[in-house]
N, C-alpha and C positions, 0 to 999 in steps of 0.2 A: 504494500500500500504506500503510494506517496505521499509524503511530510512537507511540512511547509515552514519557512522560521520568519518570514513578514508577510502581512496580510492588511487589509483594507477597503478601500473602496476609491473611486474614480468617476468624474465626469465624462461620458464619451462623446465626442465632438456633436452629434446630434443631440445630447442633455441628459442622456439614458444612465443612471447609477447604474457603476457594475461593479461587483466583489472580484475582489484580486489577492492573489494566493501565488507568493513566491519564495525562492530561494538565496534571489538576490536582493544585495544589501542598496547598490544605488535604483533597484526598479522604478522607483520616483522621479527621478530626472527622464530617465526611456519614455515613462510615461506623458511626461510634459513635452519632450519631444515630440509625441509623438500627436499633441496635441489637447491630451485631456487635462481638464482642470479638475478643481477641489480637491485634490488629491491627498486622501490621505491615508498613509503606509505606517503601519501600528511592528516594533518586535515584537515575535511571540515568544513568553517565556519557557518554551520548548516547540520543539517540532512537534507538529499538525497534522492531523488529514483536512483536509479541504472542509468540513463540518465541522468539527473541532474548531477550526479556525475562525469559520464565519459566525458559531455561538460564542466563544471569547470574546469576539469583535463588537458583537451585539452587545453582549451582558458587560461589555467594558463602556461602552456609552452609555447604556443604561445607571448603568454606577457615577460616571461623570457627571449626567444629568442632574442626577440624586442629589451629588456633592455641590454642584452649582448651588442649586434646591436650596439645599442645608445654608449654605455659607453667607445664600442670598438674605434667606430670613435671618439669620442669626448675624449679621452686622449690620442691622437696624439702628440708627439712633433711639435709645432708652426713650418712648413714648411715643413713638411713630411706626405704625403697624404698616404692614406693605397692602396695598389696595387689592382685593380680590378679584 
């Protein structure tokens, strides 16, 4: 089964997100060469199958989000609630 040790996602020059799963370490710049934007290529804290990869990637944003979430509400100035 093939492993994977960067992974993420890409702009394709028509707009289309697509999951990307590699071995090489500049595949970001190939990518931008090669036109796409947003790019962005995550290391994975071990080699991957291709699913592996793209649930890490998932539940790694997921967590970011979270943290944003967290940090947002929690450096409120003392009396000022964030608008719902």
């Amino acid at each position: 089964m093939k492993t994977f040790t960067f992974a993420g996602t890409a702009l394709d020059t028509d707009g289309t997100a697509v999951f990307r799963a590699t071995t090489r370490e500049g595949y970001a710049k190939i990518l931008a060469k090669e036109g796409k934007t947003n790019i962005e290529i995550f290391s994975l804290p071990h080699a991957m199958t291709k699913a592996e990869a793209k649930a890490y990637i998932k539940d790694s944003a997921k967590q970011k989000e979270m943290r944003e979430k967290f940090f947002k509400l929690n450096t409120q100035p003392e009396g000022e609630l964030e608008p719902a």
